[in-house]
TIMI-2910 file (N, C-alpha, C, CB; in pm, 1 decimal, decimal comma, always signed):
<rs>
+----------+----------+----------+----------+----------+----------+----------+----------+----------+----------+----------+----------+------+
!      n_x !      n_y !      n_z !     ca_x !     ca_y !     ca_z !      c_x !      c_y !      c_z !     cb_x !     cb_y !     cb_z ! resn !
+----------+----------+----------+----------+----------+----------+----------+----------+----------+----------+----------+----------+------+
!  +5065,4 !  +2883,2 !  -8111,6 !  +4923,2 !  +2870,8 !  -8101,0 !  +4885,7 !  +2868,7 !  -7953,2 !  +4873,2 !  +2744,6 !  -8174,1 !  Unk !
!  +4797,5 !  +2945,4 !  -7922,4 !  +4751,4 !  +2973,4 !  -7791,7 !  +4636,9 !  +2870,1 !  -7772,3 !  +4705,4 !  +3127,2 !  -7774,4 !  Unk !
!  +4571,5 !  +2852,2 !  -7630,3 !  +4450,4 !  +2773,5 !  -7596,4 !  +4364,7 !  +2898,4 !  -7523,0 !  +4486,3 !  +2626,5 !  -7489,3 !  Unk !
!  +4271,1 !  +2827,0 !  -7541,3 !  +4174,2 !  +2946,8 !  -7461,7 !  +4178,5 !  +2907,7 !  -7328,3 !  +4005,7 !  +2958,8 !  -7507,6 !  Unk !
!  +4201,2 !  +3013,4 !  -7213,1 !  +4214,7 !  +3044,6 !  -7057,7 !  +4360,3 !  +2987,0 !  -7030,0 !  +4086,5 !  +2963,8 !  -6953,3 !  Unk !
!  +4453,5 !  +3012,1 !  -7097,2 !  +4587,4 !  +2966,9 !  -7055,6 !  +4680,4 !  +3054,8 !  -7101,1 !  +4622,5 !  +2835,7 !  -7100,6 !  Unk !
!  +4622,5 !  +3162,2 !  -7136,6 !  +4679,3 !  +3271,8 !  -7231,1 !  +4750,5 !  +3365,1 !  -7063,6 !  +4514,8 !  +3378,2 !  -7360,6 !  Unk !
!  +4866,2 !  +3428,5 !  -7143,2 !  +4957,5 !  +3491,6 !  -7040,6 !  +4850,6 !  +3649,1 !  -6976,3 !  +5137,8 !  +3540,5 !  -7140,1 !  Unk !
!  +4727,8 !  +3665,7 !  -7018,1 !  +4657,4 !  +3755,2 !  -6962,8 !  +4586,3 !  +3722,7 !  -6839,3 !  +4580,9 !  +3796,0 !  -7048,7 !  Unk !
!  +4550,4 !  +3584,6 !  -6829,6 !  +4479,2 !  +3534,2 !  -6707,5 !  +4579,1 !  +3503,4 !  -6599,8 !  +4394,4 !  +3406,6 !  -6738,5 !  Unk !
!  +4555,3 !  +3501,5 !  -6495,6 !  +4684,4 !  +3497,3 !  -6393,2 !  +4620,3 !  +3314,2 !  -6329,6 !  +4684,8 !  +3680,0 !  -6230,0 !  Unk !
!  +4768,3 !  +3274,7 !  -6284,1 !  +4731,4 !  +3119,8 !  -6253,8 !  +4674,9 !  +3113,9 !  -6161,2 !  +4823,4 !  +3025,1 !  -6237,0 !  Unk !
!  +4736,5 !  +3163,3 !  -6060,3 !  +4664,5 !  +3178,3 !  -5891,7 !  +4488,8 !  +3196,1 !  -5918,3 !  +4738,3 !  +3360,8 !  -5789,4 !  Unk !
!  +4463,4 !  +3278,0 !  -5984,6 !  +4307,8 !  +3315,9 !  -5955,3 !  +4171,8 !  +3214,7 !  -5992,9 !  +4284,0 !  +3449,5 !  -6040,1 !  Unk !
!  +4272,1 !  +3165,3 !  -6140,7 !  +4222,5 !  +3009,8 !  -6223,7 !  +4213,1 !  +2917,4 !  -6126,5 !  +4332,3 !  +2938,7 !  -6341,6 !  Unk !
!  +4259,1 !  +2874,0 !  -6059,6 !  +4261,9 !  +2796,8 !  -5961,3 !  +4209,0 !  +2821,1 !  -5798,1 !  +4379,4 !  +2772,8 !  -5970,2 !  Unk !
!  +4186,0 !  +2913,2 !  -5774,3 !  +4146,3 !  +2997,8 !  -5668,3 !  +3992,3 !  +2980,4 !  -5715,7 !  +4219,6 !  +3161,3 !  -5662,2 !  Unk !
!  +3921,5 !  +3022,2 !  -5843,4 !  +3795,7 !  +3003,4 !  -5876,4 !  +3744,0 !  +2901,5 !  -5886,8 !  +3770,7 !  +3045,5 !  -5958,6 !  Unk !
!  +3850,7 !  +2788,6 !  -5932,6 !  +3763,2 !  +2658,4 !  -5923,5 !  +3757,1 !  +2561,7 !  -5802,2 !  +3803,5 !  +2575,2 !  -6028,6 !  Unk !
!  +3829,8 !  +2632,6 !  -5710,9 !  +3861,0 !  +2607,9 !  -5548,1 !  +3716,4 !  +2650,9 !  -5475,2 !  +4008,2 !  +2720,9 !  -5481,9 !  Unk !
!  +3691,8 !  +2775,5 !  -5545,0 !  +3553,5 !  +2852,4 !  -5454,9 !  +3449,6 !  +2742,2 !  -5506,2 !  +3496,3 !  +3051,6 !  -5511,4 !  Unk !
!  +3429,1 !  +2701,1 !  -5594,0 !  +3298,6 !  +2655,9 !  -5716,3 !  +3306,9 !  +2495,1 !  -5599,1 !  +3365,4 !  +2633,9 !  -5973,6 !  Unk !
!  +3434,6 !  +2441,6 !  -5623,7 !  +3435,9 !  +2317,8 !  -5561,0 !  +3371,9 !  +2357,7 !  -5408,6 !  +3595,8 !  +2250,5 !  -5561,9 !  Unk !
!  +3402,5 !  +2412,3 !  -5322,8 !  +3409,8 !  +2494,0 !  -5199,4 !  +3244,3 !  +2515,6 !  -5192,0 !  +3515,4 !  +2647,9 !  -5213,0 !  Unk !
!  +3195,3 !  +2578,1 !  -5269,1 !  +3013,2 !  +2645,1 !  -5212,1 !  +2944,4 !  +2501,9 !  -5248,0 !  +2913,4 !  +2821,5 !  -5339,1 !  Unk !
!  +3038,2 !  +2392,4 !  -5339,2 !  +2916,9 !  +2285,4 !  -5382,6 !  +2937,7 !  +2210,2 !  -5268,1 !  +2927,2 !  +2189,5 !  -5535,4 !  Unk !
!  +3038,5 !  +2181,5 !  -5197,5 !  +3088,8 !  +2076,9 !  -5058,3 !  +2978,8 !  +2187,1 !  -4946,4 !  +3334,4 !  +2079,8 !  -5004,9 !  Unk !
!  +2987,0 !  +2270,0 !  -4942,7 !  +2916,4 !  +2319,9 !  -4816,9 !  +2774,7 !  +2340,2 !  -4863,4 !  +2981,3 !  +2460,4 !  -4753,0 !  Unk !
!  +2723,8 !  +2317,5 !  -5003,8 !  +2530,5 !  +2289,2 !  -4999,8 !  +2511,3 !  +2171,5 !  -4972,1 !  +2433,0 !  +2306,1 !  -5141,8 !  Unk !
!  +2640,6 !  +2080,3 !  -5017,9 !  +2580,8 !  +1862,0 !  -4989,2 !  +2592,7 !  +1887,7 !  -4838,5 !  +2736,4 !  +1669,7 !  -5060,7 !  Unk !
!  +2673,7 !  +1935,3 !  -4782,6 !  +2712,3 !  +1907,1 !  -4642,2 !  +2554,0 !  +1985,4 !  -4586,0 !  +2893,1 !  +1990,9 !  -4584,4 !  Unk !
!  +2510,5 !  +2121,3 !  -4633,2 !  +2353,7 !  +2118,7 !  -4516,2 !  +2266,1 !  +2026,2 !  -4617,9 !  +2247,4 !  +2319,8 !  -4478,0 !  Unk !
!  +2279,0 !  +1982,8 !  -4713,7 !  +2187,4 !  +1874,4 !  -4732,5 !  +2178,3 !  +1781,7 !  -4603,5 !  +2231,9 !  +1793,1 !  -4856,6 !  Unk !
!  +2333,3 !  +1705,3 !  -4613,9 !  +2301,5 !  +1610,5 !  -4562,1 !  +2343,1 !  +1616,4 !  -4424,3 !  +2338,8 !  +1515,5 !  -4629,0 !  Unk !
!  +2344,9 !  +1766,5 !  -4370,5 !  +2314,9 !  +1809,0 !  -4187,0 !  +2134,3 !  +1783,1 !  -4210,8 !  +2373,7 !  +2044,4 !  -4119,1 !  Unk !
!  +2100,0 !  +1833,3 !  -4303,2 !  +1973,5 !  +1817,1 !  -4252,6 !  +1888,6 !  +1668,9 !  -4239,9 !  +1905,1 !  +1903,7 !  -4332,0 !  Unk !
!  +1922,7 !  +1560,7 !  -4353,1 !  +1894,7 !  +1492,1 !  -4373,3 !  +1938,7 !  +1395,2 !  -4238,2 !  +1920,2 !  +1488,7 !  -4491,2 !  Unk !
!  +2044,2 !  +1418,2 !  -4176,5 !  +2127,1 !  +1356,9 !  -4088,8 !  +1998,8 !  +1425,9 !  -3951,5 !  +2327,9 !  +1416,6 !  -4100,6 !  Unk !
!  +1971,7 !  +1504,2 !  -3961,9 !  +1898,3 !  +1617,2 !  -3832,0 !  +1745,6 !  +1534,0 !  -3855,5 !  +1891,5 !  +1851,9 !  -3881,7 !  Unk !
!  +1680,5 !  +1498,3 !  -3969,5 !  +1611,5 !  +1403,4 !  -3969,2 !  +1601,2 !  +1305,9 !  -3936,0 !  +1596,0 !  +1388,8 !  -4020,6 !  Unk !
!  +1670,9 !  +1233,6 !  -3973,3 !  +1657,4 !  +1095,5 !  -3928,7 !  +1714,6 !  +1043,3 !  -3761,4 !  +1739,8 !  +1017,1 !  -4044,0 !  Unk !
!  +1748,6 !  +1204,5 !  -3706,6 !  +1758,4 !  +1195,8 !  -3567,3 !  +1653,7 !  +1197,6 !  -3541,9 !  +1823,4 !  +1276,2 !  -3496,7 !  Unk !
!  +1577,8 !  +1300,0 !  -3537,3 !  +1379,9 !  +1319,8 !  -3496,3 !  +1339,8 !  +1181,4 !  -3496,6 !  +1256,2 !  +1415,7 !  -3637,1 !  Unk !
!  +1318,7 !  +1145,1 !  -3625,5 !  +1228,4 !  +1032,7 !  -3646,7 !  +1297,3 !   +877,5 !  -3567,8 !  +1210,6 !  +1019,7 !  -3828,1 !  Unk !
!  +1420,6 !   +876,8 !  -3563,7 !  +1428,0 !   +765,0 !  -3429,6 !  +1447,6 !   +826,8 !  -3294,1 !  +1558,2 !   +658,6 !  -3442,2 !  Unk !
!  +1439,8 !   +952,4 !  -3231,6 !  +1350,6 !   +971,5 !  -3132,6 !  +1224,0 !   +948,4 !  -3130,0 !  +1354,7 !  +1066,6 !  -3104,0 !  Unk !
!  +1179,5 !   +959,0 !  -3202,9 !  +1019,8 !   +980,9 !  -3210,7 !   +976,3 !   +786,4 !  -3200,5 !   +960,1 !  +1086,9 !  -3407,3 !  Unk !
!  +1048,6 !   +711,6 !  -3284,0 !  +1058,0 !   +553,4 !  -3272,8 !  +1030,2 !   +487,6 !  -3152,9 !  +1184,4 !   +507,5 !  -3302,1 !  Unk !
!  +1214,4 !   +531,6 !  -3057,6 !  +1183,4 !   +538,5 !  -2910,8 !  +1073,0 !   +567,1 !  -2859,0 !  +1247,9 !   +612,0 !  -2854,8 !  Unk !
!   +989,6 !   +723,4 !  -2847,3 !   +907,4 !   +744,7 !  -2825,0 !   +805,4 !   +606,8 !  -2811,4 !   +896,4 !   +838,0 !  -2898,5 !  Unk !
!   +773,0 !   +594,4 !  -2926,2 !   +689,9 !   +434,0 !  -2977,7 !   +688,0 !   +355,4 !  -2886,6 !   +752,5 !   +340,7 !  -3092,5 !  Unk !
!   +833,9 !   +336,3 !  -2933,2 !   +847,3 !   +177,3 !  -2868,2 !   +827,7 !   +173,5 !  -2675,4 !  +1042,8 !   +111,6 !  -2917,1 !  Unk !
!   +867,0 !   +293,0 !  -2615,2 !   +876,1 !   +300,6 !  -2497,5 !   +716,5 !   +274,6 !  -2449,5 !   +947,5 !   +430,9 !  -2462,4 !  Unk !
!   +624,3 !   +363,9 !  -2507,8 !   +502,7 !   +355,2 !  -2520,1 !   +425,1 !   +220,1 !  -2519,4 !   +485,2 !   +417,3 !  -2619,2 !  Unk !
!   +462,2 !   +165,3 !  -2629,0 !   +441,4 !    +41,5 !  -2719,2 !   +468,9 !    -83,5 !  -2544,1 !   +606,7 !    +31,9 !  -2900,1 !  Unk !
!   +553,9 !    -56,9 !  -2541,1 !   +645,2 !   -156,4 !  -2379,0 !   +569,3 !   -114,6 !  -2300,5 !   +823,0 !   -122,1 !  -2307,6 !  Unk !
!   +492,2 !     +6,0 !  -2254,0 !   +421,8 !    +16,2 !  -2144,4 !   +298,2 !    -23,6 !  -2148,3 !   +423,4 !   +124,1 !  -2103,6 !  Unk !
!   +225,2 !    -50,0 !  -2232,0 !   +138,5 !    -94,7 !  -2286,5 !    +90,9 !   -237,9 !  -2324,2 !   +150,8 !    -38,9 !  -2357,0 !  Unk !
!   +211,8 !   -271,6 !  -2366,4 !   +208,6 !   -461,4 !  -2333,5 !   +249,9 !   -505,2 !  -2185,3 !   +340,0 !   -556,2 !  -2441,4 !  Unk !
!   +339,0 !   -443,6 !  -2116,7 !   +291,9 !   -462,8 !  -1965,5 !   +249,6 !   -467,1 !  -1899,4 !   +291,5 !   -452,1 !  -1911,7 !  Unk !
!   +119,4 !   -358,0 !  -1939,4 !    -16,3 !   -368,7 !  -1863,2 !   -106,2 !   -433,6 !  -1907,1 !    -76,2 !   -265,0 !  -1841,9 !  Unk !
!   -125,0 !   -514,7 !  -2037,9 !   -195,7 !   -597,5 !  -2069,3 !   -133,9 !   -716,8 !  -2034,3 !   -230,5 !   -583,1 !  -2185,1 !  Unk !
!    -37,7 !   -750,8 !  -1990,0 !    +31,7 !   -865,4 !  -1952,3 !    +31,0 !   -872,8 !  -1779,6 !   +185,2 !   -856,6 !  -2020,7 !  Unk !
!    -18,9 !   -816,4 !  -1724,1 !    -67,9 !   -787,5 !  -1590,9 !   -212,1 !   -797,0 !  -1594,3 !    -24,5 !   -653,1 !  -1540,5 !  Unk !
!   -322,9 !   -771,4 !  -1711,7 !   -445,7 !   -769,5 !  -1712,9 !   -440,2 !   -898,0 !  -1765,7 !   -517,0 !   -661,2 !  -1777,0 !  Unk !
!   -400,0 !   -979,2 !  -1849,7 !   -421,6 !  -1088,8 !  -1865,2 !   -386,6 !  -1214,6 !  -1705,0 !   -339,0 !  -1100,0 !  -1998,7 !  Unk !
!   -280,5 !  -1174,1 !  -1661,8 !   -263,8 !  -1245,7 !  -1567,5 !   -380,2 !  -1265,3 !  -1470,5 !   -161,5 !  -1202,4 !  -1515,8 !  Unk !
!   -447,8 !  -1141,7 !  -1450,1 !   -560,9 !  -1142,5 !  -1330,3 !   -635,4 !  -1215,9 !  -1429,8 !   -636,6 !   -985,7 !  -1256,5 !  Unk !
!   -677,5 !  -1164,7 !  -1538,7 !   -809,5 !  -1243,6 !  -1592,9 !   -732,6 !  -1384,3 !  -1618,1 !   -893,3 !  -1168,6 !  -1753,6 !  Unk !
!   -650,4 !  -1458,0 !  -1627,9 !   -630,1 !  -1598,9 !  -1597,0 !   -662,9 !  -1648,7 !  -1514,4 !   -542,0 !  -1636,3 !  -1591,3 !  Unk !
!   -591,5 !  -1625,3 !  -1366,1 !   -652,0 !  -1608,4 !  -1212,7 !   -801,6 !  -1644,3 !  -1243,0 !   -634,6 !  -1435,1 !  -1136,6 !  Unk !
!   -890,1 !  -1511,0 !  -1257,9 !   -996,1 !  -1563,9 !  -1286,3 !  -1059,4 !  -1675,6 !  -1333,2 !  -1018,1 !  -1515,0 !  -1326,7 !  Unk !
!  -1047,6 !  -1682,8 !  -1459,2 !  -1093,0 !  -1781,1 !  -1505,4 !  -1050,5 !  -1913,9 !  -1441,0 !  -1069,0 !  -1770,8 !  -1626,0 !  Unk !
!   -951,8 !  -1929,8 !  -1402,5 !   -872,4 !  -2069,3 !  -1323,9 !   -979,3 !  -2092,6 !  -1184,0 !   -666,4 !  -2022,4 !  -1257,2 !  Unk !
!   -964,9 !  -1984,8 !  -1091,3 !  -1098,6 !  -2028,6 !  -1035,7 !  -1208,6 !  -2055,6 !  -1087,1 !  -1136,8 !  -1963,3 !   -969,2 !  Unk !
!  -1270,0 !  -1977,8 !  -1178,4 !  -1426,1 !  -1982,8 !  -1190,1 !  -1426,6 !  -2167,7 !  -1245,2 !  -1503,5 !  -1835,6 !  -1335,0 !  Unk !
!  -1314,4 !  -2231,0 !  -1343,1 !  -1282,6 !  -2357,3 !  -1405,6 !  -1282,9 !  -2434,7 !  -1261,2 !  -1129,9 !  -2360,6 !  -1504,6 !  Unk !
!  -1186,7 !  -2428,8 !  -1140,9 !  -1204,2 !  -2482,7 !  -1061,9 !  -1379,9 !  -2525,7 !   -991,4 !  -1116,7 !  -2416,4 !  -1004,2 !  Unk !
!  -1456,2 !  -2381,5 !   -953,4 !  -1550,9 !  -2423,7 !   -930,1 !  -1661,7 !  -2490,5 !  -1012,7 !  -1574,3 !  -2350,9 !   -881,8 !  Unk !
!  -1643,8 !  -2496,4 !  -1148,5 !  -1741,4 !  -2587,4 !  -1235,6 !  -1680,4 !  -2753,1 !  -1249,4 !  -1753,0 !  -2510,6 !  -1404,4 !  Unk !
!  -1565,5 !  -2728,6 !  -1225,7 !  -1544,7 !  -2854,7 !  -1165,2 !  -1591,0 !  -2966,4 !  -1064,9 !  -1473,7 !  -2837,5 !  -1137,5 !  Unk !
!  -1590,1 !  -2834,8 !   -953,5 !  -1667,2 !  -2867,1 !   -813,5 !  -1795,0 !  -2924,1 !   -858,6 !  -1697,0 !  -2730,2 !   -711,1 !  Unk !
!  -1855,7 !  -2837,7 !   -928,9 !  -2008,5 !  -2842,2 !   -944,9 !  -2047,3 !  -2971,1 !  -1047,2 !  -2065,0 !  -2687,4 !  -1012,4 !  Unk !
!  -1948,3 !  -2985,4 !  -1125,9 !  -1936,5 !  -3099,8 !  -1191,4 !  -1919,5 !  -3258,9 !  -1158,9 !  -1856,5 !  -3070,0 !  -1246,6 !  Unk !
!  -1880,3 !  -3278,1 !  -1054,0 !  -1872,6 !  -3360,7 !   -987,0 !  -1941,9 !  -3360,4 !   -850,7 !  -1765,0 !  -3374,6 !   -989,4 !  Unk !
!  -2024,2 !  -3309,8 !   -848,0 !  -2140,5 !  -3340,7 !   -770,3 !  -2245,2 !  -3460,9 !   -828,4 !  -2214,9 !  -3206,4 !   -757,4 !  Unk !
!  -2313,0 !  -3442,9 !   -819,5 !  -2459,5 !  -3534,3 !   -831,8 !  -2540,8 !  -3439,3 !   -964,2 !  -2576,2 !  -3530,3 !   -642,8 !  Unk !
!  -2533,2 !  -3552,5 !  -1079,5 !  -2570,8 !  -3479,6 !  -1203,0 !  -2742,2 !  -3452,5 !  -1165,2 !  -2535,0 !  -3584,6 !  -1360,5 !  Unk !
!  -2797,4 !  -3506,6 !  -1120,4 !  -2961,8 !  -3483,1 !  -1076,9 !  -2998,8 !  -3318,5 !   -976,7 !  -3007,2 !  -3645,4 !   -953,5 !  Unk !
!  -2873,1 !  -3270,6 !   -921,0 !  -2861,9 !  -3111,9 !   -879,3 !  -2783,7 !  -3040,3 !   -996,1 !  -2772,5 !  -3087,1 !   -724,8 !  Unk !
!  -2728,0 !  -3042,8 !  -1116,8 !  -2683,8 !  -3014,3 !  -1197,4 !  -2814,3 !  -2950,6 !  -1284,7 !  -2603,5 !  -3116,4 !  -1234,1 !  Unk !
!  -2906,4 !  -3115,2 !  -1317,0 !  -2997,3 !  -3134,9 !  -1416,8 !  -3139,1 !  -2965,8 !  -1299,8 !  -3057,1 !  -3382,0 !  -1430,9 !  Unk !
!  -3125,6 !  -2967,8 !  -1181,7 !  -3232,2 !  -2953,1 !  -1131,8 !  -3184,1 !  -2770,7 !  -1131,7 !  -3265,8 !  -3057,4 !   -986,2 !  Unk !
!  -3098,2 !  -2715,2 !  -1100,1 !  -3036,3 !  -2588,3 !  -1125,0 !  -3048,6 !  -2529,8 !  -1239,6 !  -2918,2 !  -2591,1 !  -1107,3 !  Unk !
!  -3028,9 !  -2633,3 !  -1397,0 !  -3105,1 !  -2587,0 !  -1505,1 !  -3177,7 !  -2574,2 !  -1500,1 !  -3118,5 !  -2615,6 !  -1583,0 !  Unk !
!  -3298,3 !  -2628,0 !  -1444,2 !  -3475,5 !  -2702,7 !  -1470,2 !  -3498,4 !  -2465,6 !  -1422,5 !  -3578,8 !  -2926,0 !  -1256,1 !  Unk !
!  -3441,7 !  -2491,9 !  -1281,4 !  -3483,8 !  -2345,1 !  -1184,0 !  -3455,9 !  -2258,2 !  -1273,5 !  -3396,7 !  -2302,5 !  -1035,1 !  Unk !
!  -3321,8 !  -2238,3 !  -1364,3 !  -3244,4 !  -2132,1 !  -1439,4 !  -3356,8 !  -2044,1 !  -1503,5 !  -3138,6 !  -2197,5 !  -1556,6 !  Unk !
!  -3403,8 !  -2193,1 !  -1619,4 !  -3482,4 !  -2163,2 !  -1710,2 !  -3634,7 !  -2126,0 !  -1706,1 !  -3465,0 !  -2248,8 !  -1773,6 !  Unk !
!  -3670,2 !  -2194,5 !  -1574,4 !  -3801,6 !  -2178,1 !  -1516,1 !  -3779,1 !  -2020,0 !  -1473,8 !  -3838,7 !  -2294,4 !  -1382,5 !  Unk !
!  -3707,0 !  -1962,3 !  -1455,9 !  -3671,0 !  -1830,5 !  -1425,4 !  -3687,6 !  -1753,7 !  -1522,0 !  -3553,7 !  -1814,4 !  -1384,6 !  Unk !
!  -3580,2 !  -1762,9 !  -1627,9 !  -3565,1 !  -1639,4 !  -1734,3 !  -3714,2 !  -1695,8 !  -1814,8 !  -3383,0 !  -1638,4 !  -1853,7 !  Unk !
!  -3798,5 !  -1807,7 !  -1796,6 !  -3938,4 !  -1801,3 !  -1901,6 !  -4016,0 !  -1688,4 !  -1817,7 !  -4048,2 !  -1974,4 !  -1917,4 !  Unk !
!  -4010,0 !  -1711,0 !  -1681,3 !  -4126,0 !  -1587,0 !  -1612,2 !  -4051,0 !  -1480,2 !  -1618,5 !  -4184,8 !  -1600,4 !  -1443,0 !  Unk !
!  -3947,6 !  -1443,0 !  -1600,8 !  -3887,3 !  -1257,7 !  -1650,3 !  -3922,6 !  -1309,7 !  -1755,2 !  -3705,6 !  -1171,5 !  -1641,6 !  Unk !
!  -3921,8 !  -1330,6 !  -1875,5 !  -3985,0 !  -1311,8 !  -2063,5 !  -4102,2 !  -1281,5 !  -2048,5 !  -3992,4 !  -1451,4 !  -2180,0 !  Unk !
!  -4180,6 !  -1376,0 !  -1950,9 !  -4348,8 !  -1330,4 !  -1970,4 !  -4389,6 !  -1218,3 !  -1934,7 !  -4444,5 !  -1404,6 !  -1901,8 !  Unk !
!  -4282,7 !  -1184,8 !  -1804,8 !  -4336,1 !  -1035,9 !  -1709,8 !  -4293,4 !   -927,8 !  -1776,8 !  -4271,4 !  -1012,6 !  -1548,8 !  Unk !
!  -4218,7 !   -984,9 !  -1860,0 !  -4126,0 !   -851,9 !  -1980,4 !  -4282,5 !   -797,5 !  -2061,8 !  -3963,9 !   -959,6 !  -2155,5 !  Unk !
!  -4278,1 !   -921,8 !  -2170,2 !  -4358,5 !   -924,6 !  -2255,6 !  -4532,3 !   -890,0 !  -2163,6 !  -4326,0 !  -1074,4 !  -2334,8 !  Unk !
!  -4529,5 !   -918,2 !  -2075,4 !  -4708,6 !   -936,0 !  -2028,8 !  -4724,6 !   -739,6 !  -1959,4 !  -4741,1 !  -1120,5 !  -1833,2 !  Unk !
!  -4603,2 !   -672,0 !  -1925,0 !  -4613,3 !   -551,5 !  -1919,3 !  -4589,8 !   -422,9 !  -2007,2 !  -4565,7 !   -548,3 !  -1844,6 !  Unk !
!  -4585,2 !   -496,2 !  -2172,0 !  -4590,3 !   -426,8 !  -2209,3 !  -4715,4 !   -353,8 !  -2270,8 !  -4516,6 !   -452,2 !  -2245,6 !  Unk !
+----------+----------+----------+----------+----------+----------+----------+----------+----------+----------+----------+----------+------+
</rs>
């Protein structure tokens, strides 16, 4: 009793040679799968870097803009200090002028129109 593909008409070498090729073209489609997939995920963590390099130059210069505007503010705190400890009756009298001010710009606003 014979089997089917083992019969003395098929030659061994070639049986095996064919399922060598079959194995063979399926290893070299996973492999550009996963060249490509591999070629991806190079881009996209360049592109990350990109980011992040960006991202770092960017908090450095806000970390330099915050510093001055601290500066700032640390003086401007110093001089209300100053002014604070003066004599509350030039305090009270600098408001009194402030406001006596911005009521006549309101009126001269409002009285020219």
């Amino acid at each position: 009793m014979r089997r089917a593909g083992l019969g003395e008409a098929a030659p061994q070498g070639s049986y095996v040679a064919s399922g060598y090729n079959v194995y063979e073209e399926e290893n070299e489609h996973l492999q550009e799968g996963l060249r490509a997939k591999v070629n991806a995920l190079k881009h996209l963590s360049i592109d990350i870097g990109n980011e992040v390099k960006y991202q770092n130059k960017m908090l450095g210069e806000m970390d330099t803009d915050f510093d001055s505007t601290g500066g700032l503010l640390g003086a401007t705190m110093g001089r209300l200090k100053l002014l604070s400890r003066g004599s509350q009756t030039k305090i009270y009298c600098y408001m009194l002028l402030f406001a006596l001010f911005v009521f006549i710009v309101l009126y001269w606003v409002i009285k020219l129109r």
